[in-house]
Legacy VTK file of the C-alpha trace (Angstrom):
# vtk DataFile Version 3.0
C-alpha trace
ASCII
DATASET POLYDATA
POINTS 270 float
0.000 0.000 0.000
1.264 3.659 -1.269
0.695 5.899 1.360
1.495 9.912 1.132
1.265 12.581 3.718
0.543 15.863 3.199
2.560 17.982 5.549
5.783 16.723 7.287
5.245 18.074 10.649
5.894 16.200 14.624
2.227 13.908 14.314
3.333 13.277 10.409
6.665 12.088 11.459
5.180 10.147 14.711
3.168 7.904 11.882
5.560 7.648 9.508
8.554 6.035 12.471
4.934 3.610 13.482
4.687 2.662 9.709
8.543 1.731 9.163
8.564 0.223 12.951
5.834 -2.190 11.579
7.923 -2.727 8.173
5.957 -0.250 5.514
8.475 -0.432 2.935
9.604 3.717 3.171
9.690 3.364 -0.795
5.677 3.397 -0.594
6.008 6.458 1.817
5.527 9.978 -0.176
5.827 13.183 1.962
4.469 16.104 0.375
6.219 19.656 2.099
7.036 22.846 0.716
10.178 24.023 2.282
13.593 22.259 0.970
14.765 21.664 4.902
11.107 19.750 5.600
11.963 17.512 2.757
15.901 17.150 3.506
15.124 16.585 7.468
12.663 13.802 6.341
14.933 11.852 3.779
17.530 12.083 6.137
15.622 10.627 9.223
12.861 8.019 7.706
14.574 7.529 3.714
11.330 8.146 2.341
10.071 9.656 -0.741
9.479 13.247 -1.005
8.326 16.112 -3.227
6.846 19.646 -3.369
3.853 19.854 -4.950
0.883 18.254 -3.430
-0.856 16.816 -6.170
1.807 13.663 -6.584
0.225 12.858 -3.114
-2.493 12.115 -5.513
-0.673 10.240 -7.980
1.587 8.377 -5.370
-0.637 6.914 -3.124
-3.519 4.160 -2.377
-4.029 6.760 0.504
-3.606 10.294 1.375
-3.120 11.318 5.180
-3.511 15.569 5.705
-1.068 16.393 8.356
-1.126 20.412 7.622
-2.676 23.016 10.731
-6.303 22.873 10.537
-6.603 26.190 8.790
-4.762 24.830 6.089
-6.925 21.911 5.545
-9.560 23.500 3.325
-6.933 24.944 0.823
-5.120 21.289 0.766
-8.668 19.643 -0.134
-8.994 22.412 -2.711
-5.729 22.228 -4.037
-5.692 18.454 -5.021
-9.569 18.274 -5.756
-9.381 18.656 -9.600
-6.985 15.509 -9.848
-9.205 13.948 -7.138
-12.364 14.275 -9.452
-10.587 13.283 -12.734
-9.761 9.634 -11.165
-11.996 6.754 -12.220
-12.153 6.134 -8.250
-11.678 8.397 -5.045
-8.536 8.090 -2.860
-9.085 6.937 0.510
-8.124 10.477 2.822
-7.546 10.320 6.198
-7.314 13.793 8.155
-5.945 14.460 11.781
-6.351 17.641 12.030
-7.644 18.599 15.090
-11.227 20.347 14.535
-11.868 20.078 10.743
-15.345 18.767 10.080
-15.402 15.150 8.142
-18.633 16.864 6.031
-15.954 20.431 5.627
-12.914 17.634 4.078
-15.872 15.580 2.022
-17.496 18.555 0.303
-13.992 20.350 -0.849
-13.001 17.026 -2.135
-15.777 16.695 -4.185
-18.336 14.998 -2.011
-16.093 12.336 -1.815
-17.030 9.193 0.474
-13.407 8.377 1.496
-12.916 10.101 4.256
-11.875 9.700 7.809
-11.349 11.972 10.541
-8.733 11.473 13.387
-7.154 13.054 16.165
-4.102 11.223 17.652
-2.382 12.636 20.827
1.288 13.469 21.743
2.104 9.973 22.628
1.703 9.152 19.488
5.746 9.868 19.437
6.664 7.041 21.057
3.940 4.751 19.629
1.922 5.038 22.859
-0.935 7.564 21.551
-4.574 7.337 21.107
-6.392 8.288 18.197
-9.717 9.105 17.683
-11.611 8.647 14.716
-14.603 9.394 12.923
-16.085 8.744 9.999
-19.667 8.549 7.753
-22.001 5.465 7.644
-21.550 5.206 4.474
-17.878 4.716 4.329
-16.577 1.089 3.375
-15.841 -1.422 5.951
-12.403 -1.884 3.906
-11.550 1.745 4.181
-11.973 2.013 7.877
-9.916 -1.372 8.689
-7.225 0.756 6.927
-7.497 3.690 8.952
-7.626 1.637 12.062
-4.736 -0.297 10.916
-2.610 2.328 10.054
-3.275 4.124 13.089
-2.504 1.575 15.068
1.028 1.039 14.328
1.340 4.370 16.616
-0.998 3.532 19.770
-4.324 2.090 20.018
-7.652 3.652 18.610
-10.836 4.510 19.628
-13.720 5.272 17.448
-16.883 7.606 17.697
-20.404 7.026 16.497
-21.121 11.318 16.870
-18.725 13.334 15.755
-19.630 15.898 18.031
-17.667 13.408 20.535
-14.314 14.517 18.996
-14.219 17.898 21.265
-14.372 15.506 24.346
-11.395 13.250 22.834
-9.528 16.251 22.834
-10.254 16.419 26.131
-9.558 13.282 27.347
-6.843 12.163 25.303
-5.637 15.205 22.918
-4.847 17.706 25.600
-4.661 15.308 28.843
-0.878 14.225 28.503
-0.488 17.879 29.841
-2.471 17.222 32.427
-0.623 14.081 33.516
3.062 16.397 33.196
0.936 19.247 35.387
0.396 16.888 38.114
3.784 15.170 38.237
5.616 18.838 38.405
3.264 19.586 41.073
4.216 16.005 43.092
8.050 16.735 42.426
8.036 20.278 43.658
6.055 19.710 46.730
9.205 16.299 46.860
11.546 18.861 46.640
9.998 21.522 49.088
9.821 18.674 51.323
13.656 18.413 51.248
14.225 15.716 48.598
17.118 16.421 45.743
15.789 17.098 42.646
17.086 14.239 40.783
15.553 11.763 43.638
12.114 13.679 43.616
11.828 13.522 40.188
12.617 9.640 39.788
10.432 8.637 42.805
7.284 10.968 40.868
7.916 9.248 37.421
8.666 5.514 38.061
5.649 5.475 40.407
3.558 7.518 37.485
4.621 4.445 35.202
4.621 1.699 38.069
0.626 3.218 38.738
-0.426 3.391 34.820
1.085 -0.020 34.356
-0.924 -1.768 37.230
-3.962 -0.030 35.920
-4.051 -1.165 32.247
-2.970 -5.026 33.399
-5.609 -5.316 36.064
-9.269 -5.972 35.822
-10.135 -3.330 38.302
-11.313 -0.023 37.829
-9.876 3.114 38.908
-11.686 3.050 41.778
-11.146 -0.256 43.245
-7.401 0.136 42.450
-7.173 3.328 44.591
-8.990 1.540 47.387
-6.699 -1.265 47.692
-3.369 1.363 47.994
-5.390 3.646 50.813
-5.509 2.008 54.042
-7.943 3.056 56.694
-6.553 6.068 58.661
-3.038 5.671 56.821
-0.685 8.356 54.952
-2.628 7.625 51.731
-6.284 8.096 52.782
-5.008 11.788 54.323
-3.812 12.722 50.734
-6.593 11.303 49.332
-8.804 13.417 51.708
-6.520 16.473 50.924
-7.745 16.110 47.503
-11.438 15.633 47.742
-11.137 18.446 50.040
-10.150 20.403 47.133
-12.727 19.421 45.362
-10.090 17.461 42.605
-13.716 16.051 40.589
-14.880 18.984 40.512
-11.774 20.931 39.460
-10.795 17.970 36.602
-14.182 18.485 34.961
-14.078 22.155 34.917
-10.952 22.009 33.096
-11.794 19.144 30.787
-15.365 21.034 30.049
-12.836 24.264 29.397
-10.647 21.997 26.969
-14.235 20.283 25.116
-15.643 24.018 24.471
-12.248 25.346 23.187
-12.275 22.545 20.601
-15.878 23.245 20.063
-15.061 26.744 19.223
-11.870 25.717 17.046
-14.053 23.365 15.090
-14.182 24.278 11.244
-17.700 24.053 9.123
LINES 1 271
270 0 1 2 3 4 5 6 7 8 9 10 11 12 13 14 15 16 17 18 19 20 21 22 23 24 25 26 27 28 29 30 31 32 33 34 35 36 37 38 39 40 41 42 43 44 45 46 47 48 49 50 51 52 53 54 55 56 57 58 59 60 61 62 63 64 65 66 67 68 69 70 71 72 73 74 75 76 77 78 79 80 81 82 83 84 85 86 87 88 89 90 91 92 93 94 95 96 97 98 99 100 101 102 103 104 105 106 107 108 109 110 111 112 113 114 115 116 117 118 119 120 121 122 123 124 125 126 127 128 129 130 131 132 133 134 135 136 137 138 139 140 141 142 143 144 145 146 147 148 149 150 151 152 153 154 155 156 157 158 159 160 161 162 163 164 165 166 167 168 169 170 171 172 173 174 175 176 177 178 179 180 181 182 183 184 185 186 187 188 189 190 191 192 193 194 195 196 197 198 199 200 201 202 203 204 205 206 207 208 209 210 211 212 213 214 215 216 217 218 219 220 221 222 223 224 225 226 227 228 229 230 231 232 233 234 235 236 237 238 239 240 241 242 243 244 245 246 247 248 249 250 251 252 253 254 255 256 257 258 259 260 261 262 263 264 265 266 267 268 269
């Protein structure tokens, strides 16, 4: 399978070390990106195809992936639309740009029904992301085993029946990796203030972040019942964990997820 990307930006290069990590032959890779350094930086990393001009995406590829800002995702639909149209059949297009509607992408393409939203998160980097997807009912079965299979040579997948859901994937997955690195900054300083070394502070914060998140996605508990098990009756846990409900942590977590849904909301194209 030919696969190009439009752009050659951090989430474009996150799928494109997946792809090779999962043996894509890079000769079926095409990166489409206007600046000489973009194309240099990426044949010098990945050994991929490149070029300039958009429209041998079109020609190049079984499937086109737009990895441009979302502002620029109109003009890119619009730009290789005429060689879209004179095809004999569509090209499957997969978007993850954050925001643009799937009917906004489908309508500059020509009405086209080979199209798939997605919005993968930072982890994506290290193949550890999560992508959400979206896409009409009318798309082919075929089509979105691609997507999801492409996807998931960077993290795992999740996919939406509403695409109104996408604004709380942001949430929850999109921006929350800042949320985590909040937190842990807050544990190490208050490690630190405590009279810990920095170096010590930060180790004991991260391999207990890890240590946590790994015990959580092995075991068939739920949050919950996990936290219950660590927090003895009257012991140093069940004060910190009364320290937070105290401050109202539910209450402050949804106010700042709900702040990170409507901003997306607002951002949303078409």
């Amino acid at each position: 399978m030919r696969i190009a990307f439009i752009g050659g930006g951090n989430m474009a290069k996150a799928i494109i070390a997946g792809l090779l990590k999962h043996g894509h032959n890079g000769q079926n890779i095409l990166v489409c990106a206007p600046t000489q350094a973009t194309r240099n930086g990426i044949v010098d990393q990945f050994n991929v195809r490149v070029h300039q001009d958009n429209s041998a995406a079109v020609a190049f590829a079984d499937v086109i992936i737009i990895a441009v800002k979302p502002f620029v995702v109109p003009l890119v639909c619009e730009d290789i639309a005429p060689m879209m149209s004179a095809l004999s059949e569509d090209k499957l297009v997969i978007s993850i740009a954050a925001g643009v509607k799937h009917a906004t992408i489908s309508k500059k393409l020509g009405h086209s029904n080979r199209v798939i939203c997605s919005m993968p998160n930072l982890p994506t980097a290290i193949g550890k992301g999560l992508t959400g997807m979206y896409t009409a009912t009318q798309t082919d079965e075929l089509d979105i085993k691609i997507a999801d299979a492409l996807m998931n040579a960077v993290g795992d997948t999740v996919w939406l029946k509403d695409e109104k859901q996408m604004s709380t994937i942001v949430a929850t997955a999109g921006s929350s990796p800042a949320y985590f690195f909040l937190f842990l900054e807050a544990m190490e300083k208050a490690a630190i203030n405590q009279g810990l070394p920095k170096q010590t502070a930060t180790k004991a914060v991260l391999q207990s972040a890890m240590g946590a998140i790994s015990m959580a996605a092995s075991s068939q508990l739920d949050f919950a019942s996990l936290r219950r098990q660590v927090t003895s009756p009257k012991g140093t846990t069940e004060q910190a964990i009364l320290a937070f409900q105290h401050g109202e942590l539910d209450e402050l977590v949804a106010n700042a997820m709900d702040s990170a849904a409507d901003r997306a909301r607002e951002l949303s194209l078409g």
